[in-house]
C-alpha positions as CSV (number, residue, x, y, z in Angstrom):
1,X,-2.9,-11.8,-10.9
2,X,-5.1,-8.9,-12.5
3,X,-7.3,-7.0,-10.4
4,X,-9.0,-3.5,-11.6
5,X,-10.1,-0.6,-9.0
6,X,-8.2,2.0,-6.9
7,X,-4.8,-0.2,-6.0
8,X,-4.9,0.7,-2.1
9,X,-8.2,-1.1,-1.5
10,X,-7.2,-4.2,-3.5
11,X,-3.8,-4.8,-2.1
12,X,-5.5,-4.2,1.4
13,X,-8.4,-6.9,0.1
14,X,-6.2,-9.7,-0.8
15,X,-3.8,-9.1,2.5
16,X,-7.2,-9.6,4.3
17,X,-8.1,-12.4,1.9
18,X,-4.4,-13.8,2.6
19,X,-4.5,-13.3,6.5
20,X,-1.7,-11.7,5.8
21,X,0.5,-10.2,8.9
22,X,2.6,-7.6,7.2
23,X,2.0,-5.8,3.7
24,X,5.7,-4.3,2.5
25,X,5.4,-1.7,-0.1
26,X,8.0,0.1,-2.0
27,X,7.6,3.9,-2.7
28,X,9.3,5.8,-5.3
29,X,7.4,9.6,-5.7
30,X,9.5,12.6,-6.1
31,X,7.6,16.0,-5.5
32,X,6.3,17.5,-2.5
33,X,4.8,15.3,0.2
34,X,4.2,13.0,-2.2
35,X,8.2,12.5,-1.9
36,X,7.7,10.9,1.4
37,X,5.0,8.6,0.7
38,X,2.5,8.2,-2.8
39,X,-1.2,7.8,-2.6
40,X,-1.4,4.2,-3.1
41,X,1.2,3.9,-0.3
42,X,-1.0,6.4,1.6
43,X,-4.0,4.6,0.8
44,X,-2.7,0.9,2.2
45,X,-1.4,2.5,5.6
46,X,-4.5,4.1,6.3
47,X,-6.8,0.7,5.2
48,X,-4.9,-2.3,5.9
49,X,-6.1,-4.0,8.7
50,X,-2.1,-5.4,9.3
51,X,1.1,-3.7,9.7
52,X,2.3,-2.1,7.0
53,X,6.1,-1.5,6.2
54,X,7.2,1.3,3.4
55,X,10.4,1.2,1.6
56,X,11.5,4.0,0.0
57,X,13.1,2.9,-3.5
């Protein structure tokens, strides 16, 4: 599947679209903040309307 826009709001679209319970999501930045969790990671635990689990990689 090939979707275009900001990745946050379409992983959080098709987990809605699923009725999905539980988004996992690997994270892999390396600087700063960003170390603990990226933006698109970011952006899915703040939107997703399920629970969200982050793996670091």
């Amino acid at each position: 599947m090939i979707k275009f826009g900001k990745p946050y709001e379409q992983i959080c679209s098709l987990a809605k679209k699923k009725n999905a319970d539980l988004i996992m999501l690997g994270t892999h930045s390396k600087k700063g903040l960003q170390a603990l969790i990226g933006s698109t990671a970011t952006g899915v635990a703040n939107y997703a309307k399920c629970d969200v689990s982050l793996i670091k990689v």
